[in-house]
KOLNU-541924 format. One record per residue (C-alpha): residue in three letters; residue number from 1; z, x, y; chain. Coordinates in steps of 0.001 Angstrom, whole numbers. Example, Ala and Ser with C-alpha at 12.3 -4.5 7.8 and 13.67 -1.06 7.14 Angstrom:
<sites>
+------+-----+---------+---------+---------+-------+
| rest |  nr |       w |       u |       v | kette |
+------+-----+---------+---------+---------+-------+
|  ALA |   1 |    7800 |   12300 |   -4500 |     A |
|  SER |   2 |    7140 |   13670 |   -1060 |     A |
+------+-----+---------+---------+---------+-------+
</sites>
This chain:
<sites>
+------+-----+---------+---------+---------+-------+
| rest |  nr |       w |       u |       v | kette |
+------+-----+---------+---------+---------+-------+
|  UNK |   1 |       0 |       0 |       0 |     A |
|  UNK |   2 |    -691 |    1317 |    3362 |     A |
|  UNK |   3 |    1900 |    2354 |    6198 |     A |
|  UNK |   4 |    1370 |    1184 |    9650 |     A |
|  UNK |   5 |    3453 |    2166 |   12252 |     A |
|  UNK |   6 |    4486 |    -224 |   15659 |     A |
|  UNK |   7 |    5954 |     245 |   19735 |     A |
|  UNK |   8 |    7718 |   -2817 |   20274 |     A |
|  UNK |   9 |    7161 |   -3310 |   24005 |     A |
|  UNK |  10 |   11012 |   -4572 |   24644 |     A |
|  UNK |  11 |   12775 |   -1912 |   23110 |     A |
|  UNK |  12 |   10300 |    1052 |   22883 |     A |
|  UNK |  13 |   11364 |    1577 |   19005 |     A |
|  UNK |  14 |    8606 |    3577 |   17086 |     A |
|  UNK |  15 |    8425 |    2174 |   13608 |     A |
|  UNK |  16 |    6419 |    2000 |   10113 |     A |
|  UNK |  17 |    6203 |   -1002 |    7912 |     A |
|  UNK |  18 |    4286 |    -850 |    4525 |     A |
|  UNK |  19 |    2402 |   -3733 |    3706 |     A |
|  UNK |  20 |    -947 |   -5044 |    2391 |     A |
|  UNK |  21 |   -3955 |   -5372 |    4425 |     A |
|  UNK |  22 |   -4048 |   -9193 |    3843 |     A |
|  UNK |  23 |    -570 |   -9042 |    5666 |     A |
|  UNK |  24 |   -1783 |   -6228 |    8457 |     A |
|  UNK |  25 |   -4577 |   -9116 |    9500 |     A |
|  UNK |  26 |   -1974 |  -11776 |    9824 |     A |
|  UNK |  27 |     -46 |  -10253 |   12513 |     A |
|  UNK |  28 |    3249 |  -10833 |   11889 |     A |
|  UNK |  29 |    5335 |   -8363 |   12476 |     A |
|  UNK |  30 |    8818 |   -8050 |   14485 |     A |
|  UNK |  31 |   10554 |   -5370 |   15790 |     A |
|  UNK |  32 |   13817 |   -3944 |   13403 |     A |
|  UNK |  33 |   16182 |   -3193 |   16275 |     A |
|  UNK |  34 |   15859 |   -6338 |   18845 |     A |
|  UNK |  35 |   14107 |   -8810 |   16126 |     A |
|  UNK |  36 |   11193 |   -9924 |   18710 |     A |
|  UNK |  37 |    7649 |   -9914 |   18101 |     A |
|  UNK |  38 |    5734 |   -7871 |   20491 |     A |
|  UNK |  39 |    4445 |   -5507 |   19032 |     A |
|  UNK |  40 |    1807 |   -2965 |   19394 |     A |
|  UNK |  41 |     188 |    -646 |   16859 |     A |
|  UNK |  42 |    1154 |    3225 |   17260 |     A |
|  UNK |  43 |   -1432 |    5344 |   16353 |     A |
|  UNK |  44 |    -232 |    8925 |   15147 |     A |
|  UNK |  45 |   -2066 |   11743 |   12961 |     A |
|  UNK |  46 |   -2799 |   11503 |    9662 |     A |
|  UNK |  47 |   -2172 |   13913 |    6961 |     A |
|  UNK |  48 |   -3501 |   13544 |    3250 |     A |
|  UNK |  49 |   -1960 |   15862 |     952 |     A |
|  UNK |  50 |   -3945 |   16752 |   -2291 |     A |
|  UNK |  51 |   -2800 |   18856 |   -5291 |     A |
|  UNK |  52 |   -6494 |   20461 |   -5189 |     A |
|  UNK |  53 |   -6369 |   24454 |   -3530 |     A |
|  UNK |  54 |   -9704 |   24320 |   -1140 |     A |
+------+-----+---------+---------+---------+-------+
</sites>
């Protein structure tokens, strides 16, 4: 399952919630620390590790 990671706009709280994609299109997703719901996606790097040596 993927990892997406929110701002809330209230509280400024960086967070990840894993969930399916189905559930990423509905949109419903609230903050942990102040329970609201706005929300806004926080976009970081990404980093894929591999047990392959390049």
């Amino acid at each position: 399952m993927p990892v997406y990671e929110y701002q809330c706009e209230l509280c400024s709280l960086i967070f990840s919630v894993k969930m399916s994609m189905a559930e990423h299109e509905q949109g419903n997703v609230t903050c942990p620390a102040c329970k609201k719901g706005r929300v806004i996606p926080h976009y970081s790097a990404f980093f894929a590790k591999t047990s392959k040596k390049s």
